[in-house]
Structures are given as C-alpha cells and as structure tokens.
C-alpha positions as CSV (number, residue, x, y, z in Angstrom):
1,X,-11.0,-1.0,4.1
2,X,-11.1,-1.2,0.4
3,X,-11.4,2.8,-0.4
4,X,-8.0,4.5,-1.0
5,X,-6.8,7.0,1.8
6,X,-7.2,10.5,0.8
7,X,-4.4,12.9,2.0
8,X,-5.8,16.0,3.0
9,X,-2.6,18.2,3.7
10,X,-0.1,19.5,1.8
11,X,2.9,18.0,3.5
12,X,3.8,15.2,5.3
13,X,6.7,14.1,7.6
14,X,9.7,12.0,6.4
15,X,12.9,10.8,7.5
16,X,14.5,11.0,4.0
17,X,16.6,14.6,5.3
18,X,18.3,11.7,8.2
19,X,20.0,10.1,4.8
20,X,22.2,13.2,4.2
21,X,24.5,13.9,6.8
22,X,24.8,17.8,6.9
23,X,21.1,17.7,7.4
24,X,20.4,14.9,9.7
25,X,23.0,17.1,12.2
26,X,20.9,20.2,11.3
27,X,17.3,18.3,12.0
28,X,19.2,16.7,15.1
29,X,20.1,20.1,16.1
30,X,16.4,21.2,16.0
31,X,15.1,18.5,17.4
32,X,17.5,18.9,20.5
33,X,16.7,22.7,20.8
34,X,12.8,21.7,20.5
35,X,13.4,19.1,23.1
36,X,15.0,21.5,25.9
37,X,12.4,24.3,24.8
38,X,9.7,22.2,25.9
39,X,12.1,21.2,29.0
40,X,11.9,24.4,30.1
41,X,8.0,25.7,29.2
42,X,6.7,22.4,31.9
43,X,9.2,23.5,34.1
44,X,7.6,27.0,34.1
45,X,4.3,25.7,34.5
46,X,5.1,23.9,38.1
47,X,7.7,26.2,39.7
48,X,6.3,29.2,40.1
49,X,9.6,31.2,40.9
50,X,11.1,30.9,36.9
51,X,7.5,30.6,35.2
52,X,7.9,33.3,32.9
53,X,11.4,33.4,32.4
54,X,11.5,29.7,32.0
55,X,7.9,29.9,29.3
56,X,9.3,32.7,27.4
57,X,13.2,30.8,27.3
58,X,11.3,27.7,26.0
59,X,9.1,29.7,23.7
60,X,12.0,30.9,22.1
61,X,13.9,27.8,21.7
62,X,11.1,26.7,20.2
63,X,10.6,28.9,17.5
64,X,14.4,28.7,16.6
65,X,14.0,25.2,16.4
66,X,10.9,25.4,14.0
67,X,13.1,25.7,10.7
68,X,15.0,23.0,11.7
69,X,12.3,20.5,12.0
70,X,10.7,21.7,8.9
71,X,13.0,19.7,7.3
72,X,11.1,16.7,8.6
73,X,8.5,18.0,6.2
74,X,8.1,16.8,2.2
75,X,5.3,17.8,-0.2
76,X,2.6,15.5,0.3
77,X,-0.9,15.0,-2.5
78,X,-4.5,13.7,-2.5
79,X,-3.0,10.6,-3.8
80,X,0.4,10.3,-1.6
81,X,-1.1,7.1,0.8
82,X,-2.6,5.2,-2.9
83,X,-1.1,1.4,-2.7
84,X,-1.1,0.1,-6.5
85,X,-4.0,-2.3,-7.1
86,X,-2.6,-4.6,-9.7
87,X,-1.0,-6.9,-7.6
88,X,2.6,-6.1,-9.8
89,X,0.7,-7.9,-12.5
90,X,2.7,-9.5,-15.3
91,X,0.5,-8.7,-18.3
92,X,-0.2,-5.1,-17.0
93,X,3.7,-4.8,-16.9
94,X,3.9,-6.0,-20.4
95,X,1.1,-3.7,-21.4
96,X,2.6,-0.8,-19.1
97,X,5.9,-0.9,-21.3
98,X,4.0,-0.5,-24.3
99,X,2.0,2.4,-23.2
100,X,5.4,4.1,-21.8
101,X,7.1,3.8,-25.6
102,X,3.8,5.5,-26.4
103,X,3.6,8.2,-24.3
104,X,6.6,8.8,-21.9
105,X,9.8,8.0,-24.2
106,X,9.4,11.0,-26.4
107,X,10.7,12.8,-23.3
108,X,12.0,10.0,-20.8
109,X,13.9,8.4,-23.5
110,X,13.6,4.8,-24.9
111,X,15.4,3.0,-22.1
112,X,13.9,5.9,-19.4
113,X,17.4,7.6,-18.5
114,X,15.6,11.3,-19.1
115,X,17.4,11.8,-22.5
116,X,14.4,11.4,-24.9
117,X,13.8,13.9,-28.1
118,X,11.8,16.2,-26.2
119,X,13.8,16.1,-23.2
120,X,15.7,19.5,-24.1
121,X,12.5,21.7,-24.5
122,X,11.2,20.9,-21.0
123,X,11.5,23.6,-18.2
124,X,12.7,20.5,-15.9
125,X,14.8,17.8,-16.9
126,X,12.8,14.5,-17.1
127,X,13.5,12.7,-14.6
128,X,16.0,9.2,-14.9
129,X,13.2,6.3,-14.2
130,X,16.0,4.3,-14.0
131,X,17.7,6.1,-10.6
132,X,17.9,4.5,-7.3
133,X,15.8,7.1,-5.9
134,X,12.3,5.9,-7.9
135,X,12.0,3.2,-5.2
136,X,11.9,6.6,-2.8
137,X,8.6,7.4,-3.9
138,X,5.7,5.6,-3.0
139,X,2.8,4.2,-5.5
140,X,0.3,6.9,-4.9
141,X,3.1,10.1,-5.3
142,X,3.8,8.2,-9.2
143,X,0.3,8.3,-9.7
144,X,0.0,12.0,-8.8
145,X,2.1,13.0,-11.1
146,X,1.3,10.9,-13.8
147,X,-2.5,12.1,-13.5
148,X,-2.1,15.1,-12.6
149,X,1.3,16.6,-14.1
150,X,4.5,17.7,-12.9
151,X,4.3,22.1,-12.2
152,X,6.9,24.1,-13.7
153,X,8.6,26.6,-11.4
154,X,7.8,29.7,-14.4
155,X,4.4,28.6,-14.3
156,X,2.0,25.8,-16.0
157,X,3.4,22.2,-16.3
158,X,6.5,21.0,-17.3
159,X,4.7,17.3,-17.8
160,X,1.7,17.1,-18.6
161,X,-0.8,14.9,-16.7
162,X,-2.5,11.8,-18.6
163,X,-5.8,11.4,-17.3
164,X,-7.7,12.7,-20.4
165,X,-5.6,10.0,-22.3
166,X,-5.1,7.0,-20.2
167,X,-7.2,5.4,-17.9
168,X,-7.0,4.7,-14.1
169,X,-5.7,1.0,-15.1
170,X,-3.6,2.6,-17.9
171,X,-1.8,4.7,-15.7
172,X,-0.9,1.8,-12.8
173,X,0.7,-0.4,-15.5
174,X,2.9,2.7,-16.6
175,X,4.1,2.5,-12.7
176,X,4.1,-1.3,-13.1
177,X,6.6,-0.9,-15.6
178,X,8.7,1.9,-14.6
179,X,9.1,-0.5,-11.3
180,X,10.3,-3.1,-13.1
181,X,12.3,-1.7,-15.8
182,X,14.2,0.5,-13.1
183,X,14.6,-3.0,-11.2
184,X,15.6,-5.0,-14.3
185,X,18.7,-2.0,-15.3
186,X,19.2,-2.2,-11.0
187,X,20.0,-5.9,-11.9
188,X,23.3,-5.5,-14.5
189,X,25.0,-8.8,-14.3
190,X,24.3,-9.2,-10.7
191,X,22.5,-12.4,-9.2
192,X,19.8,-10.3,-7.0
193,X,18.3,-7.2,-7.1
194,X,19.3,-4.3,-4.7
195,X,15.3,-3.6,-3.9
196,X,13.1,-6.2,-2.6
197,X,10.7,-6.9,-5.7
198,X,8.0,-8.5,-5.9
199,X,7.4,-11.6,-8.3
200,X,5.9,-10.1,-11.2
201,X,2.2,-12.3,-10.7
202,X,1.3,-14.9,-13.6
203,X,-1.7,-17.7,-14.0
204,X,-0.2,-20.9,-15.2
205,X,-1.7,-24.1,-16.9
206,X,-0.9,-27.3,-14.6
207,X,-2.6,-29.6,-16.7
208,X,-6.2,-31.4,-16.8
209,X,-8.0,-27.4,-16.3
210,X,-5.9,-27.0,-13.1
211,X,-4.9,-22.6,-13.4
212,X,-2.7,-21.9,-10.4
213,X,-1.7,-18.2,-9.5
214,X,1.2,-17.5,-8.3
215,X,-0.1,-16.1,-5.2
216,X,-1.7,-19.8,-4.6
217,X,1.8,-20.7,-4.0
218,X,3.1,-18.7,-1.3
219,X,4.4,-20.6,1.9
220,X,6.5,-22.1,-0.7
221,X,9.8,-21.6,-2.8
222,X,8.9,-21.3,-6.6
223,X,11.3,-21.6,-9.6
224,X,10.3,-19.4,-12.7
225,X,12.5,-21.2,-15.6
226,X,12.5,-20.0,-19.1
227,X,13.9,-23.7,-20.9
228,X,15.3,-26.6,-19.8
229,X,15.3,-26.8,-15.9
230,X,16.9,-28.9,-13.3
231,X,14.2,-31.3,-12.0
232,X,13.7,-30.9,-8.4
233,X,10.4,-32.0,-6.9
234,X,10.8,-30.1,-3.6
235,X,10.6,-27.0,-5.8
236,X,7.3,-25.9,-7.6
237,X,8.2,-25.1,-11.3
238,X,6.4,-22.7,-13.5
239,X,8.0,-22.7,-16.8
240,X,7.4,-19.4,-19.3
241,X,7.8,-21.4,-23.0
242,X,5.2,-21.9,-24.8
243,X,3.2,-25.6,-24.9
244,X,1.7,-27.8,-23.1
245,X,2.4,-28.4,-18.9
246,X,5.2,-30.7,-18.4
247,X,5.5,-33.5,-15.6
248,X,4.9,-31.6,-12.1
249,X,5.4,-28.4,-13.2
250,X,3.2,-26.0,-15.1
251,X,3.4,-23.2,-17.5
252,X,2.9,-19.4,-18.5
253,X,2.2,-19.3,-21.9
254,X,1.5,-15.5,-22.4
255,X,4.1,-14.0,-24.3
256,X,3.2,-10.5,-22.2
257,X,4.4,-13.1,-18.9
258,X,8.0,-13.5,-20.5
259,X,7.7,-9.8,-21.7
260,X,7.7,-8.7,-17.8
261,X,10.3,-11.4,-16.9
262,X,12.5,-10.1,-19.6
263,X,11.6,-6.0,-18.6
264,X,13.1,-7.4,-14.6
265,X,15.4,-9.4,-15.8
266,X,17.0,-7.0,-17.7
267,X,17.2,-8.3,-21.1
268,X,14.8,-8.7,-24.2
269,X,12.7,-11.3,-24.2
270,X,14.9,-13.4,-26.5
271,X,17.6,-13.0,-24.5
272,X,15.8,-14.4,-21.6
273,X,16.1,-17.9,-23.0
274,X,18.1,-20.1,-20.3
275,X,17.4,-18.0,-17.8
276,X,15.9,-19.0,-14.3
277,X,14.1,-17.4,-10.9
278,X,14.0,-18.0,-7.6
279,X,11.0,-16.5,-5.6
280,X,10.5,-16.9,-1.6
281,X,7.6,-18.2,0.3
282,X,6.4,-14.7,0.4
283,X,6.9,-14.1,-3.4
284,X,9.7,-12.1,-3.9
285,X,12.3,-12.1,-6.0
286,X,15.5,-13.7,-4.8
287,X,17.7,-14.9,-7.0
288,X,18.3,-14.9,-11.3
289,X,20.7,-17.5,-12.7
290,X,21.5,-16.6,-16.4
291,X,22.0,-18.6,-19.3
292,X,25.9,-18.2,-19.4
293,X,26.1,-19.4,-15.2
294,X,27.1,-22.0,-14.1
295,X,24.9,-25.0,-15.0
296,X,22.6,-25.8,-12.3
297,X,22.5,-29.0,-10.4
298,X,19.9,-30.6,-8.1
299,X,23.1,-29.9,-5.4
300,X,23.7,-26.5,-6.2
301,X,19.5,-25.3,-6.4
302,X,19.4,-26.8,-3.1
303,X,21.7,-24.8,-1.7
304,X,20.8,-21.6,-3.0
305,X,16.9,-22.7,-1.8
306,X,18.8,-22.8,2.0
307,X,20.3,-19.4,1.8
308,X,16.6,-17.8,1.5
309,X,14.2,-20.1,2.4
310,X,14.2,-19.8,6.4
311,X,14.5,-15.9,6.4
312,X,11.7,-14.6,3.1
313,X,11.6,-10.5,2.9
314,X,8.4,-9.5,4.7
315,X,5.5,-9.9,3.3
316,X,3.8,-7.2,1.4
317,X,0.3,-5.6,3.1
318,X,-2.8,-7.9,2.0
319,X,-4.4,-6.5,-1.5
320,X,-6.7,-3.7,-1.7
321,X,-6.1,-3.4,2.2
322,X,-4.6,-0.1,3.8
C-alpha cells in the first residue's frame, strides 16, 4: 500500500481524444464499428447457418475499427501512476521555486511561459508551464520527464533529465511549484482558481507549544490571512506575519509559507500583504480576497463561508496510499 505502482506498458488508455470534437466522432465511429463487429462474430458462433460469413464480417469490422480506437491510447512510463508524496508542502513549494530559477528558467523562462535564453537552441520548444493543459498530466508523467528527460524526435534528448543533479525530494518540489505557479498565473485578478488546488500545507504556532497542521483542521473551514483580519470565531484563523500567536488564531511564521502563498496567489510576497484565503473542510482552495477588495465584514465572510461550506471539492486520496 505504501510502494508506488510501477507501469509496465508503454501505453495506456485515455479519454483526453473525447475533448476534441473531430476525434471524439472518429473514436465514436470506431467504437460503433468494433461494437457491431463483435455483434456479428457471437452471432456466428450460435447460428450455425451464417458462422463464417458472419466471423469473417465481424473479423473485419474489427480490424477497421482497430485505428480508430488506438486513439484511446497515450504514451504511458514506469512512473505514469506516481502520486506526489509531499503532501503540496508549502516550504517544499518555496524551495521548488528556487531550484526551478536554478535549473529550468534558462530554458522555461523566468515566469515559465517557454521563452527562456536557451529556449531557441532546443530541438522542441519548451513547454509553457503556465498552460491549462499542465493540470492534464498527472504527478508521476512530470516526474518522468523531469528524471528521465524529454527525447528529441532527431535523436538524444531535447531536455535533459535531472536525476544526477537533484534528488528524489528535489525533483517533487520542482512539480510542487510548477503546480502552483501555473495555478497562481491561472488566478489573474479572479477570486478562485479554475483547477481545484489544494491548500498549500503549513505547521502553525497556536500558542503555549500547541503546532497544529493544517491537515489537523480538515472537517472545518479555515481562513489563511496575511494582516489584519476580520475576527470571526466560527472560522479557524492562521495568520502568515511574522510574531507571536494572536487571540484564537495562530500563525505561520516561515517566510518559505508566505513564499508559496504568494507563488498561488499570484503575486510576490510583498504584494501579498492584505490578502486573505478561504480553504474548505477538505482543504482546498476556495476563495482569495485581495488587498484592494472590498473590505471584509463579519456579514460578508459569512456569506462567502455558505456558498462552499455544504458542498467541499472531493477529497484528495489518503497520503502515500494508491
């Protein structure tokens, strides 16, 4: 239960060809065709007056149905089924976005949009980390790659793989903060993000050697606040300024905490001053209030708890289980 699944094929099936039209009619088509093939080939087998003419029919629909349905089919690796073990970890966002500018913008770019220095020498165009699409691919295919390399269609790689440089750990908060960086540009000025995302997680100080996790506080609503807050005590409060805990609520010191707050928020971590999250009871993200919002009131908190409180996005699969 705690070992990662090892893929063993080279493929796998996915509904991603249903999402373009011209080729969900072309898979539908196949599919159809496969269907009546098979129609036909069990009829053959109990009526002995068409068995052969009915097999061979069927055969045949089958086999023009066969490219069709390959469509159903995308590359698959070792490491396709790998959940990420760090539990979307705040500091190993913060550390991930360092290790990035270190070893990814050269060719990514700065901001990740595939337009770094390098980007032009590259028999592939680097990829835009900040796309839609990222969320398409799962944990374990962004860890292929980033182990492993990227082929080039003339031969070799056109990126290189960075186990001989970063570690196992290194490499997960590189995906931590590709996540959250693509989710934080996903943001603009809106008040929610388009993905579900999960809270980044953070310990906080509540005062008297009481540490609470975030993930100690699921079942409930929790505000993330970066200032001064609107007191509330129906909603648990972790506050990201530095000092000591304040009355019922508790803080995140760590500057690398605010770091990965600003990195999915959009915004440096000065600018993030004002600012304010709501999380469900199953610790996603819900909502952002920015500083230049309307101010918050006891009213207006309450009402945006109701909109999300009763129905929280589904819960994500228990860690280090698969």
């Amino acid at each position: 239960m705690h070992e990662e699944p090892i893929w063993p094929f080279p493929v796998q099936l996915s509904l991603e060809a249903f999402q373009d039209p011209d080729l969900a009619w072309d898979v539908t088509q196949g599919l159809v065709l496969f269907g009546v093939g098979v129609a036909l080939a069990f009829v053959g087998l109990f009526w002995r007056r068409v068995r052969w003419p009915a097999i061979v029919l069927g055969l045949g629909m089958g086999g023009i149905a066969l490219p069709h349905a390959r469509l159903l089919l995308v590359p698959a690796y070792p490491t396709s089924f790998y959940t990420s073990p760090t539990g979307f970890d705040a500091v190993g966002i913060a550390d991930g976005a360092r290790l990035f500018a270190q070893n990814c913008a050269s060719c990514h770019g700065a901001d990740g949009r595939g337009d770094g220095p390098l980007a032009k020498r590259l028999d592939i165009p680097p990829a835009d980390l900040t796309a839609p699409h990222l969320w398409e691919h799962s944990d374990g295919e962004l860890f292929w790659w980033l182990t492993h390399g990227i082929d080039s269609p003339r031969g070799g790689l056109a990126m290189p793989g960075f186990a001989a440089t970063l570690d196992e750990g290194q490499r997960w908060a590189v995906i931590d903060d590709i996540r959250a960086h693509n989710a934080g540009v996903a943001l603009g000025s809106a008040a929610s993000w388009p993905d579900p995302v999960q809270a980044p997680a953070l310990a906080a100080d509540c005062g008297g050697g009481q540490v609470v996790q975030l993930s100690d506080l699921r079942g409930k609503v929790v505000r993330i606040v970066v200032g001064p807050a609107v007191s509330s005590p129906d909603v648990p409060t972790i506050f990201l300024d530095p000092g000591a805990p304040k009355p019922d609520a508790c803080v995140a010191a760590a500057p690398e905490v605010r770091a990965a707050y600003a990195i999915i928020a959009g915004v440096t971590p000065d600018a993030l001053a004002g600012t304010s999250f709501l999380i469900d009871a199953n610790g996603w993200l819900r909502e952002l209030r920015r500083p230049d919002d309307p101010a918050l009131t006891p009213a207006t908190l309450a009402e945006a708890v109701r909109r999300f409180a009763p129905q929280p996005l589904a819960a994500p699969a228990a860690a280090h289980h698969h």
